[in-house]
C-alpha positions as CSV (number, residue, x, y, z in Angstrom):
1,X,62.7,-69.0,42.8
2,X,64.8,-72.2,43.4
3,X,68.6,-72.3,43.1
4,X,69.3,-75.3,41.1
5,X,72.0,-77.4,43.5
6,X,75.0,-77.4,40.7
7,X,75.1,-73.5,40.6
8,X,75.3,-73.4,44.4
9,X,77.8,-75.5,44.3
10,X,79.6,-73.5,41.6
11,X,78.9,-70.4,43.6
12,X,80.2,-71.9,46.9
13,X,83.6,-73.0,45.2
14,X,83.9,-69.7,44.0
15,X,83.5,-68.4,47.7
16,X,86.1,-70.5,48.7
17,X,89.9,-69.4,49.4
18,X,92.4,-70.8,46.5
19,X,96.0,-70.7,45.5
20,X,96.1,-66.9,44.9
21,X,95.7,-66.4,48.5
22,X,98.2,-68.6,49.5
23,X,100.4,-67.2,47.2
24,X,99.8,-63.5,48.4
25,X,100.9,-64.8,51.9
26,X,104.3,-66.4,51.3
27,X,105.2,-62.7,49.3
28,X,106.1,-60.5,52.0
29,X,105.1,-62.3,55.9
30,X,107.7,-60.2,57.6
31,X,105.8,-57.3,56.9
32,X,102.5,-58.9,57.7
33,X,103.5,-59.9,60.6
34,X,104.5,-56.8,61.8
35,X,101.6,-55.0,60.8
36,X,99.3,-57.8,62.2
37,X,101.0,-57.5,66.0
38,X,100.7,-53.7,65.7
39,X,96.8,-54.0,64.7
40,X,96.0,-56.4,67.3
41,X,98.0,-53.7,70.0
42,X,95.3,-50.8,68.5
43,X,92.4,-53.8,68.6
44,X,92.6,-55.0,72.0
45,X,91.1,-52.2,73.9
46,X,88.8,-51.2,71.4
47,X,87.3,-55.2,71.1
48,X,87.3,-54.7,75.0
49,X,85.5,-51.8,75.0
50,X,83.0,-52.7,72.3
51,X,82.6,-55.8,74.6
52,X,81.5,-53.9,77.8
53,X,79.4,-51.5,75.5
54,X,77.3,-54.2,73.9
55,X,76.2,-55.3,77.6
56,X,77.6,-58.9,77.0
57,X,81.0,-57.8,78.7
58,X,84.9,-57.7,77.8
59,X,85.5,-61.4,77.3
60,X,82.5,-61.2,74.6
61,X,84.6,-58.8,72.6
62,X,87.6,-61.0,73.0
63,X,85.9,-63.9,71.7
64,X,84.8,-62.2,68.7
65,X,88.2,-60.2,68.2
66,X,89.9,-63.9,67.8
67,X,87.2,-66.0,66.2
68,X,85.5,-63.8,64.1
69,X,88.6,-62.0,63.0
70,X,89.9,-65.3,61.7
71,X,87.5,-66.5,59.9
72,X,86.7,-63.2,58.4
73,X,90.5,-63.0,57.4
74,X,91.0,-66.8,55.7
75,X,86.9,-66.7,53.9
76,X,86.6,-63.0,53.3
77,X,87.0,-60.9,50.3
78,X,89.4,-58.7,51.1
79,X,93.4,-59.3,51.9
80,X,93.4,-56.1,53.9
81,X,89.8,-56.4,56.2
82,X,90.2,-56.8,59.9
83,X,87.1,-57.5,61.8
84,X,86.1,-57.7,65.3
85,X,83.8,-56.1,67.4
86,X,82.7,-52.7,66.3
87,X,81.0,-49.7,67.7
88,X,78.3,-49.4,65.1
89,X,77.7,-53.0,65.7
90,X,77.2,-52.3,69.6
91,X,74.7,-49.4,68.4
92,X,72.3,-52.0,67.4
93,X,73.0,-54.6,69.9
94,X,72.4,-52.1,73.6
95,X,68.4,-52.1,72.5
96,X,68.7,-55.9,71.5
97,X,70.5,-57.1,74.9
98,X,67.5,-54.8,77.0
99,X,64.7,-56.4,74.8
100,X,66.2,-59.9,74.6
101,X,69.1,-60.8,76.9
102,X,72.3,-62.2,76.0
103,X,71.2,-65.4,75.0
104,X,69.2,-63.3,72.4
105,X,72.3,-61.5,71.0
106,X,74.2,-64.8,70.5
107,X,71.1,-66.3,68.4
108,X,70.6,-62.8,66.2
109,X,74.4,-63.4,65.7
110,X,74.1,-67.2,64.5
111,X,71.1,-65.4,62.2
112,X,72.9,-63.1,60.9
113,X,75.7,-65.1,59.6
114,X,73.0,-67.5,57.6
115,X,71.8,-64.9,55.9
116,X,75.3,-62.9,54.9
117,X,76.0,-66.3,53.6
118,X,73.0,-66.5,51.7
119,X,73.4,-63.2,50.4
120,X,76.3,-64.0,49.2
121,X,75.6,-67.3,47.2
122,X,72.6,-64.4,45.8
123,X,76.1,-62.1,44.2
124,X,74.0,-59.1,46.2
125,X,77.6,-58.0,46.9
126,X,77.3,-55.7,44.0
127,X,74.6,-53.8,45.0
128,X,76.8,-51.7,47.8
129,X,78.1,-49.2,45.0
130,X,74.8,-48.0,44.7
131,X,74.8,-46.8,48.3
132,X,75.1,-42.8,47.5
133,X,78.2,-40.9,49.5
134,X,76.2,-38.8,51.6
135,X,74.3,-41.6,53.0
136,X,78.1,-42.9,53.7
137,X,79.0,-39.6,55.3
138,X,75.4,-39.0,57.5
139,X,75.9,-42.8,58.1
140,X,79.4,-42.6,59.5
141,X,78.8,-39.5,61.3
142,X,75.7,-41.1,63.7
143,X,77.4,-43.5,63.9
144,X,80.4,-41.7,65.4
145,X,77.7,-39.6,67.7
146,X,76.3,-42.6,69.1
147,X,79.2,-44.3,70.1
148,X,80.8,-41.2,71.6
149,X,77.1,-41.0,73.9
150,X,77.4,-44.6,74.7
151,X,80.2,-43.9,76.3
152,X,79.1,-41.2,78.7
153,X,77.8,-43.6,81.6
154,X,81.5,-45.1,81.8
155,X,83.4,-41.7,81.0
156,X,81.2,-40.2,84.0
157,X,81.8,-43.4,86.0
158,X,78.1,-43.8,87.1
159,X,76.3,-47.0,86.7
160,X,74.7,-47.3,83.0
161,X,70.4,-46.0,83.3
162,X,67.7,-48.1,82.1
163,X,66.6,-47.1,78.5
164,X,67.3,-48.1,74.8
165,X,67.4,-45.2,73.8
166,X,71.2,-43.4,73.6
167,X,70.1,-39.5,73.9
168,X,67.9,-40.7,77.4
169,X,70.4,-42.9,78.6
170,X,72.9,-40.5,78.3
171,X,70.9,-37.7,79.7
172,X,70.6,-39.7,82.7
173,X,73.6,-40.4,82.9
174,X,74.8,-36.6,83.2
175,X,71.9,-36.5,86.0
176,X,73.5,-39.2,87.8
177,X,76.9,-37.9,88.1
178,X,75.2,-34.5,89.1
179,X,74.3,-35.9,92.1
180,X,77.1,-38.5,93.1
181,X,80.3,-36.8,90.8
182,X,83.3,-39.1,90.0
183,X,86.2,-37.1,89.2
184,X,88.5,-40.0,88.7
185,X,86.4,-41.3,85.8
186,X,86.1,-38.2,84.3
187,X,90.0,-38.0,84.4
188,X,91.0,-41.3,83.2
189,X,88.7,-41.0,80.5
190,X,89.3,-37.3,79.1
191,X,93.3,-38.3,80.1
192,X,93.3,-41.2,77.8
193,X,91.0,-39.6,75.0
194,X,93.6,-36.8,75.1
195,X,96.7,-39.1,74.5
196,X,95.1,-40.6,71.6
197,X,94.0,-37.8,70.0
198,X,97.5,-35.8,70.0
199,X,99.1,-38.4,69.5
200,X,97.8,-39.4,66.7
201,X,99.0,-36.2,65.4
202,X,102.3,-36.2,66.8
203,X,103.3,-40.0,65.5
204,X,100.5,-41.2,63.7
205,X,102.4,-45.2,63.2
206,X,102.8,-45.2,67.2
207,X,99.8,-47.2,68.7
208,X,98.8,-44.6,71.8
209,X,95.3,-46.1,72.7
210,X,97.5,-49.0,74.4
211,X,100.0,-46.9,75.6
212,X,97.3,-44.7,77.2
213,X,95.7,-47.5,78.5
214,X,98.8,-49.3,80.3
215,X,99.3,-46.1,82.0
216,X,95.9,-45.6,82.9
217,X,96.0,-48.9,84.9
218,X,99.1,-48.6,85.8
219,X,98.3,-45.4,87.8
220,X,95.0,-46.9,89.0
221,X,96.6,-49.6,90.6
222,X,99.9,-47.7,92.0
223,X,97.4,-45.3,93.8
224,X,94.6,-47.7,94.6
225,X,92.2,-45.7,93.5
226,X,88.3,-47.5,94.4
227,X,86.7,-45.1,92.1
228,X,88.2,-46.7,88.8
229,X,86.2,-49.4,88.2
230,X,87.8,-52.1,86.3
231,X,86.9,-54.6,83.6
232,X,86.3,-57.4,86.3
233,X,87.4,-61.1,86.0
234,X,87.8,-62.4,82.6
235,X,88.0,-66.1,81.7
236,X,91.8,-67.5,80.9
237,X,91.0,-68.8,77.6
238,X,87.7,-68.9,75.3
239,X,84.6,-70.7,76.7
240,X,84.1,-74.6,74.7
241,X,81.7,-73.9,71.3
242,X,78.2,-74.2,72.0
243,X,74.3,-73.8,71.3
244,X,73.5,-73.8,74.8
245,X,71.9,-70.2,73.8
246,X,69.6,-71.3,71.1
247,X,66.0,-71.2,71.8
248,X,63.7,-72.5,69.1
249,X,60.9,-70.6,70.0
250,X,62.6,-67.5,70.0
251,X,63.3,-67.4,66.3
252,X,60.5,-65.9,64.9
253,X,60.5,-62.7,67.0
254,X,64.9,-62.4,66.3
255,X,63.8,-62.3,62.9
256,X,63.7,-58.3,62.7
257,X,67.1,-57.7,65.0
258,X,68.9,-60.5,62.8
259,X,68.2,-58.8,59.5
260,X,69.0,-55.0,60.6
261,X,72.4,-57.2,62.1
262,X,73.0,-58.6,59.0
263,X,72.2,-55.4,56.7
264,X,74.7,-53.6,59.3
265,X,77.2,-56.3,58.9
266,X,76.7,-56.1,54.8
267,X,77.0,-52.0,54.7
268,X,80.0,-51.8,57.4
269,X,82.0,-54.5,55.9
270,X,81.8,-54.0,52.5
271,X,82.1,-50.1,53.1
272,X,85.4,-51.1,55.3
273,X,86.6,-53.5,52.5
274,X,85.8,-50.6,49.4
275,X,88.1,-47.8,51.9
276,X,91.0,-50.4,52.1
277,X,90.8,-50.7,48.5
278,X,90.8,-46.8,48.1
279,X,94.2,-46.6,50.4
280,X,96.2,-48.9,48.6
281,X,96.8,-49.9,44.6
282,X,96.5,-53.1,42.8
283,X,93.9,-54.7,46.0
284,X,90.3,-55.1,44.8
285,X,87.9,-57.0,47.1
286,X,85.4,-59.5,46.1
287,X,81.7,-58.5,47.6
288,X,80.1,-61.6,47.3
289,X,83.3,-63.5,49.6
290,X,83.4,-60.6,51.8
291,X,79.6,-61.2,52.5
292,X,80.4,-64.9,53.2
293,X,83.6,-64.4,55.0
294,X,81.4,-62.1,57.8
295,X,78.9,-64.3,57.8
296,X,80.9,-67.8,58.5
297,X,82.5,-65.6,61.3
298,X,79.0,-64.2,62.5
299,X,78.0,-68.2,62.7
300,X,80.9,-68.7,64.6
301,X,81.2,-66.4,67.0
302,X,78.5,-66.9,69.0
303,X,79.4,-70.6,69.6
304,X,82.1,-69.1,71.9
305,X,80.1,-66.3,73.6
306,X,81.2,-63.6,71.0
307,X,79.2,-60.6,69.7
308,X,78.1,-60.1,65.9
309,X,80.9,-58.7,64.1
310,X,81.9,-56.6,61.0
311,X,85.0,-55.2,58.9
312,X,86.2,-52.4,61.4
313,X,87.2,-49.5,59.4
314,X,89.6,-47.8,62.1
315,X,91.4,-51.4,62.1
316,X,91.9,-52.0,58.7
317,X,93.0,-48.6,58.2
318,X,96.0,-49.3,60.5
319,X,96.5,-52.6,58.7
320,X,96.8,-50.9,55.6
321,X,99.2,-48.1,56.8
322,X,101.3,-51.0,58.7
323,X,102.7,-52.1,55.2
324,X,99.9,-55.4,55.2
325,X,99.5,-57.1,51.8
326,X,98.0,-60.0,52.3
327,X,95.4,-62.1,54.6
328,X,98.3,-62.8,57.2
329,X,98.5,-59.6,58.9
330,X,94.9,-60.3,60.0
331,X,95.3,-63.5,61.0
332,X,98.4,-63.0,63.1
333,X,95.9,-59.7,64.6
334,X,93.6,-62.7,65.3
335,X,96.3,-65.1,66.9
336,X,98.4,-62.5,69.2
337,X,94.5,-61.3,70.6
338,X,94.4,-65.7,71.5
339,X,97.4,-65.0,72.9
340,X,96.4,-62.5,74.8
341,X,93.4,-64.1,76.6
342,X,95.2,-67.3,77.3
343,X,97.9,-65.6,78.9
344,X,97.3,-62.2,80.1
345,X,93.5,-62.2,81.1
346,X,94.6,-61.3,84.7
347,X,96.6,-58.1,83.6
348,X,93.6,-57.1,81.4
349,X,90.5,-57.5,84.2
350,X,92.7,-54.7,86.2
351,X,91.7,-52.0,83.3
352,X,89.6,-49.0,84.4
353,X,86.3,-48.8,82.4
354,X,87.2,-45.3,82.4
355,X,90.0,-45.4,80.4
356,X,88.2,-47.7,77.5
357,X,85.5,-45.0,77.4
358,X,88.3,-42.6,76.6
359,X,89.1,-44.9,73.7
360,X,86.1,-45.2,72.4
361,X,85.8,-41.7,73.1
362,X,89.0,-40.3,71.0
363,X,87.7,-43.1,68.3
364,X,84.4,-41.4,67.7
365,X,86.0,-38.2,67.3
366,X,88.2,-39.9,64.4
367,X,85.9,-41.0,62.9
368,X,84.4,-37.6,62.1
369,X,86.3,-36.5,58.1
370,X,85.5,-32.7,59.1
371,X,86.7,-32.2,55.3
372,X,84.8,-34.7,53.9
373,X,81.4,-33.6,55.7
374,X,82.1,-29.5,54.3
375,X,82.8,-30.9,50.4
376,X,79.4,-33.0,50.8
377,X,77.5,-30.1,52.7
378,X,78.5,-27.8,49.5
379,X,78.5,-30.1,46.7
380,X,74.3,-29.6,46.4
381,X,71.7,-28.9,48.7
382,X,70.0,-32.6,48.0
383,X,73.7,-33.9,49.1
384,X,73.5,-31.6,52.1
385,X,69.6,-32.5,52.9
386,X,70.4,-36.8,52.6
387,X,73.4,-36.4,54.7
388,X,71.8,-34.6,58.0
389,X,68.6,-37.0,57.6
390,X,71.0,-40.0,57.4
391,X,73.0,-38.6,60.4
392,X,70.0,-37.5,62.4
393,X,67.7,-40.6,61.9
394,X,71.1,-42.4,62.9
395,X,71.2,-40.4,65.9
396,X,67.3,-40.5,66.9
397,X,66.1,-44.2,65.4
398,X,68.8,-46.6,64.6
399,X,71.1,-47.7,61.9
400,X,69.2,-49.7,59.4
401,X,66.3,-47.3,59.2
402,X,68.7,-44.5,58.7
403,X,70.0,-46.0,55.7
404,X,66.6,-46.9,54.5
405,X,65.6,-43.2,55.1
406,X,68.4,-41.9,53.1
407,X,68.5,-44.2,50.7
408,X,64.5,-43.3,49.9
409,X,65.7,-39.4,50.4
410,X,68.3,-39.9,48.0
411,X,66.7,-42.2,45.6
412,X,63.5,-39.6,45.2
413,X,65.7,-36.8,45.0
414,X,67.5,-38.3,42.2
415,X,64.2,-38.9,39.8
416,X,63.1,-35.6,40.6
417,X,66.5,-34.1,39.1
418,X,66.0,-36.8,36.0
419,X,62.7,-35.7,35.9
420,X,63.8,-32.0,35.8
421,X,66.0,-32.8,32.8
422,X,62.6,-34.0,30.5
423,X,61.8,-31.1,28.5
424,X,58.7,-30.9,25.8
425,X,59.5,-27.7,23.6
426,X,57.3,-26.7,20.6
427,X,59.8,-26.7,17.3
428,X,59.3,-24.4,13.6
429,X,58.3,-27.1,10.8
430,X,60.9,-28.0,8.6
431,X,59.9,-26.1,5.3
432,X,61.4,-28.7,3.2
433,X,60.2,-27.9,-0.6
434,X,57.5,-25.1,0.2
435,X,57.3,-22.2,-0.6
436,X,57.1,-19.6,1.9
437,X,52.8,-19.1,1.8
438,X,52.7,-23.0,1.9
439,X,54.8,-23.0,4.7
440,X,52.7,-20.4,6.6
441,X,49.7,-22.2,5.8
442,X,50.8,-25.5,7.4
443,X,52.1,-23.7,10.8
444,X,48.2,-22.4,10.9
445,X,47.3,-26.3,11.2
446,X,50.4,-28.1,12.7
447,X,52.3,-28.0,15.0
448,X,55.2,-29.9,16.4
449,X,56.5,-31.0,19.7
450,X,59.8,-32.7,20.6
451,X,60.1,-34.6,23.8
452,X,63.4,-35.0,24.4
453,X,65.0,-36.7,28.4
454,X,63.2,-40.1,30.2
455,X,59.5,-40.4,29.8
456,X,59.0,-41.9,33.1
457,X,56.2,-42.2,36.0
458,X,58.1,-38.9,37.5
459,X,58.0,-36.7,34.3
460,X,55.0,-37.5,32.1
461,X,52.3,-35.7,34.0
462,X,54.0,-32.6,33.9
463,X,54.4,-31.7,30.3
464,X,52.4,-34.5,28.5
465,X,49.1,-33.2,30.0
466,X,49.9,-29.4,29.0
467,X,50.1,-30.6,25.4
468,X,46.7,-31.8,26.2
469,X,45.6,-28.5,26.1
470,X,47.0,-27.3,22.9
471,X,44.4,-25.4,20.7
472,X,43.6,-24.2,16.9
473,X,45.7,-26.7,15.1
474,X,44.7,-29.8,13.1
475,X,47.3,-31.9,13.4
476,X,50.4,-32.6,16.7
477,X,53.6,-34.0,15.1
478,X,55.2,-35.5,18.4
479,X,58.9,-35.7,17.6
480,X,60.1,-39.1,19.5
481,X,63.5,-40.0,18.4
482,X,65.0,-38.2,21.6
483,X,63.1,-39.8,24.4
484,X,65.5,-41.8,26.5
485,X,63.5,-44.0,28.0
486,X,59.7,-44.4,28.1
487,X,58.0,-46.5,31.4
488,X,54.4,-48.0,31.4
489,X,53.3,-44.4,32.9
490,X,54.7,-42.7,30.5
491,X,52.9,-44.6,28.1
492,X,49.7,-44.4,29.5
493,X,49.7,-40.7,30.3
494,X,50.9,-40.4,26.1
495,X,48.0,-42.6,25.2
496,X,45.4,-40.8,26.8
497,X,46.9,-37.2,25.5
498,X,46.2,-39.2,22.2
499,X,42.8,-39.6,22.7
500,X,41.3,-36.3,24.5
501,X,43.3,-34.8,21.5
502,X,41.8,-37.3,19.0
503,X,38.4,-36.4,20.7
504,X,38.8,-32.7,19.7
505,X,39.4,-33.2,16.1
506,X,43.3,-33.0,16.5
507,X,45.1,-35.8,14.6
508,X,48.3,-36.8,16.5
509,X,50.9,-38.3,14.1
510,X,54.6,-39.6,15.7
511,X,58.1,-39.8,14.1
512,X,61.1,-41.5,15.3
513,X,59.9,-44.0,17.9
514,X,62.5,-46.4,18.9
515,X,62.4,-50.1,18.5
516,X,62.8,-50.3,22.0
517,X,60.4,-48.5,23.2
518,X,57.7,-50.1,21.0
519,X,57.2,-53.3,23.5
520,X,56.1,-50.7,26.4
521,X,53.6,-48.7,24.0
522,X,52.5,-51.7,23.2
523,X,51.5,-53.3,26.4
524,X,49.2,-50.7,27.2
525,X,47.9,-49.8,23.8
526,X,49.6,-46.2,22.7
527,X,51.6,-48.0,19.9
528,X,47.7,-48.8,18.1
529,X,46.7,-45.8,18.6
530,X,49.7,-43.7,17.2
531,X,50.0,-45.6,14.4
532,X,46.2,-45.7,13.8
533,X,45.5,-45.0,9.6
534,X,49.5,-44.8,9.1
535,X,50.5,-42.4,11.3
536,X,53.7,-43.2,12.3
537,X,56.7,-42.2,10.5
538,X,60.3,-43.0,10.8
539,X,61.8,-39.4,10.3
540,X,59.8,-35.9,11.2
541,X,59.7,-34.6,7.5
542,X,57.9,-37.7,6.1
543,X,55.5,-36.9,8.8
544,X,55.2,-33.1,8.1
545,X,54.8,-34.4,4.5
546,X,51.4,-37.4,5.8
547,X,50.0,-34.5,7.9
548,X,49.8,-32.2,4.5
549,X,48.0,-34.9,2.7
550,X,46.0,-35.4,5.7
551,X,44.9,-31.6,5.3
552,X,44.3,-31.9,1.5
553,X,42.0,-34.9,2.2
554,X,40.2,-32.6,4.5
555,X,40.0,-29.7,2.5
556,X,41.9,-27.8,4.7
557,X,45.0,-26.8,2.4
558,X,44.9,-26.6,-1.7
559,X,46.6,-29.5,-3.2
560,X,50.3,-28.5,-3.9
561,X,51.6,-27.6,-7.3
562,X,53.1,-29.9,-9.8
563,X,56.9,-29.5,-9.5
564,X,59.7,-30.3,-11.7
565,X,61.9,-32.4,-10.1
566,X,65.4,-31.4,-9.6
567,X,68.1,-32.9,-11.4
568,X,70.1,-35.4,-9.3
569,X,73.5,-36.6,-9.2
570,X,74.3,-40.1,-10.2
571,X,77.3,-40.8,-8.0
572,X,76.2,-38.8,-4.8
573,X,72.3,-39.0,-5.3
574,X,71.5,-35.4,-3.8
575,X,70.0,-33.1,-5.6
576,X,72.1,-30.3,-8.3
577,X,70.9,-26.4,-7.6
């Protein structure tokens, strides 16, 4: 279905920054400016070390630190979002870099960011709140797993094994160092991990992953230690934009990596955008801009040799408890990285790989809400069961299939608990005006049934087919007027209870069918045959009253006595005695 041009137009406009931000800058910039220095302190190893991890190297991460995370800040949806390089990014990107190269990453990236934009001119923004918690949690904990196991091969400092896979790799990895240990790795990398960790503790506002870092080279250089590899040269400035990487013929098999790239970019940004949100009051993100801001900084990006990028949680929670309250915190995060690579690219090649490992080491570990993962693991055992599938298949396959696995885990488990919640119970007739022997005549011949919950593809089956069976009785009144919602199965399961029971002899008669629920019975035929000979009724004792002059017509029950009728009240209409 075609987009008519005027409402992408309209869309795009909407996607566009206005006044408001502007305005939300010039309200506080000292304090965005401080918070944006101290996020781009806590940034730079981490976009240094997500550089090395995705196989592209350190200056990859600093190009997507400062282009992405501009862009992202003045287009996205959110005046709190930092993004950059991230690890669950680099979780997808190791298998893509073995299977395609770098040239390959840099055209997913370019990908990626046309289809976050068109998923965005789509409004499919929305649809992240229906992303269930424990595939969050089981999400966020692989995640955490795998980027902790990438890091191994540096923390060990051994060279990185062949493999796509991160529990071989790092297997190897632990091999390797068995037979040629490096104790200085192991050090700097458990040294700085340490710092970062008890720090944190100590003086959470205090950014110790640089601090840990300095010293780390500091000491590496002071002692002259060969056995702490560092970053290596980096360029002293970004490289000129350029499509140099773009392959035509290449397109076609990207495809697959570009969407799981952009799905990841979608989930993590929007998830990173939704916890700002959650840590602050009055900010409320816009989905659909977020998903354009990531993906004109994913188009970006690659043009200077930078790495697909997302909203990083771990920064934009620093942002937020920095005092940020506008766009310009991430922007000057963005400009003081620039800064950085123009003038101190000399000073960062000298940094053990070590010591980034131990970064990315500690940030793992933080990302791990021990709390959060035992209230989900208790809430239910479905909660439990979708959170460990999410986290394992996370662990074992990769990201977007673990979302698609718990997603389906979660989504099945949820119709079987609607499911659970349709009931079909037998109910006493209403006795109405008769007498206690005509009463017990008519519940030897009728009987009635009232469904009550969703009468859907995962319910029918399982009670409409045991009234199927029912036996001895004349006439099934089917009580209606508490089904929640009827599906073409639903229908076509009643419909053909209908007939085996119509087949037997047995009359079925209905009462309270909604008006809503009339177009479904209709499209497969169950509305014609309830109401076949005027047997649908609006209430259940009119229909108790049709099926008793159904059973004098059949010369099943005498005809009922003449009565003389009550005397009524004129200004209530009810009936006197």
């Amino acid at each position: 279905m075609k987009m008519p041009i005027g409402r992408v137009g309209a869309r795009l406009t909407a996607l566009l920054p206005g006044r408001m931000d502007l305005a939300e800058i010039r309200r506080d910039p000292r304090r965005d400016l401080l918070a944006g220095l101290t996020v781009a302190i806590v940034a730079l190893p981490l976009a240094l070390g997500f550089g090395v991890s995705s196989g592209l190297g350190a200056e990859a991460g600093l190009a997507t630190a400062v282009v992405a995370g501009a862009l992202a800040a003045v287009f996205g949806g959110s005046n709190l979002q930092v993004s950059g390089p991230t690890g669950a990014m680099t979780v997808v990107l190791v298998p893509i870099v073995a299977a395609h190269g770098p040239s390959g990453v840099l055209t997913v990236g370019l990908m990626a960011g046309v289809m976050l934009v068109a998923l965005a001119l789509l409004r499919a923004g929305k649809y992240m709140q229906y992303v269930p918690a424990p595939v969050v949690e089981g999400f966020t904990l692989g995640i955490a797993c795998v980027i902790g196991l990438q890091q191994v091969p540096n923390a060990l400092g051994v060279p990185k094994p062949e493999g796509d896979r991160v529990l071989v790799v790092t297997w190897r990895a632990v091999e390797e160092f068995g037979k040629n240990p490096n104790w200085t790795a192991v050090a700097f990398a458990v040294a700085v991990a340490a710092v970062m960790l008890i720090g944190a503790r100590w003086r959470p506002t205090v950014p110790f992953s640089i601090l840990a870092v300095i010293a780390a080279t500091v000491v590496a250089q002071a002692v002259g230690l060969d056995s702490a590899k560092p970053i290596g040269d980096l360029p002293s400035g970004l490289p000129a934009p350029s499509l140099s990487f773009l392959d035509p013929s290449t397109l076609g098999s990207l495809l697959g990596p570009a969407a799981a790239v952009a799905a990841l970019a979608a989930l993590e940004s929007l998830l990173s955008a939704s916890v700002a949100d959650g840590m602050t009051v009055g900010q409320k993100h816009n989905p659909d801009r977020e998903l354009f801001g990531q993906g004109l900084a994913n188009i970006a990006a690659p043009l200077f040799g930078g790495v697909p990028a997302t909203g990083a949680i771990a920064r934009t929670a620093v942002n937020v408890r920095t005092g940020a309250s506008s766009r310009l915190a991430s922007l000057v995060h963005a400009a003081v990285l620039a800064v950085i690579v123009f003038a101190a690219a000399p000073l960062v090649s000298r940094i053990p790989v070590a010591a980034l490992a131990g970064v990315l080491l500690a940030t793992a570990i933080r990302m791990v809400e021990v709390g959060s993962l035992k209230a989900m693991a208790k809430a239910t055992r479905s909660d439990a069961l979708i959170l460990a599938l999410t986290a394992v298949a996370t662990l074992v396959l990769d990201l977007v299939y673990a979302v698609i696995i718990g997603l389906a885990v979660a989504g099945v488990l949820a119709l079987r608990a609607v499911a659970m919640q349709a009931r079909l119970e037998e109910v006493p007739l209403d006795r109405g005006d008769h007498s206690a022997e005509e009463h017990a005549l008519l519940a030897e011949h009728i009987v009635a049934y009232r469904i009550d919950g969703p009468l859907f593809f995962a319910a029918a089956h399982r009670f409409l087919l045991e009234l199927a069976e029912v036996a001895d009785v004349r006439v099934v009144i089917l009580r209606m007027s508490r089904v929640i919602t009827i599906d073409a199965t639903g229908a076509l399961v009643l419909k053909d209870v209908v007939e085996k029971l119509n087949r037997r002899g047995i009359v079925v008669m209905t009462s309270g069918i909604r008006p809503g629920q009339r177009q479904v019975l209709d499209s497969v035929g169950a509305l014609e045959l309830l109401c076949l000979e005027g047997r649908e009724y609006a209430a259940t004792p009119e229909a108790i009253q049709g099926a008793r002059s159904y059973l004098e017509c059949a010369g099943v029950v005498p005809p009922l006595p003449a009565r003389t009728p009550r005397p009524v009240d004129e200004q209530t209409e009810e009936t006197v005695g």
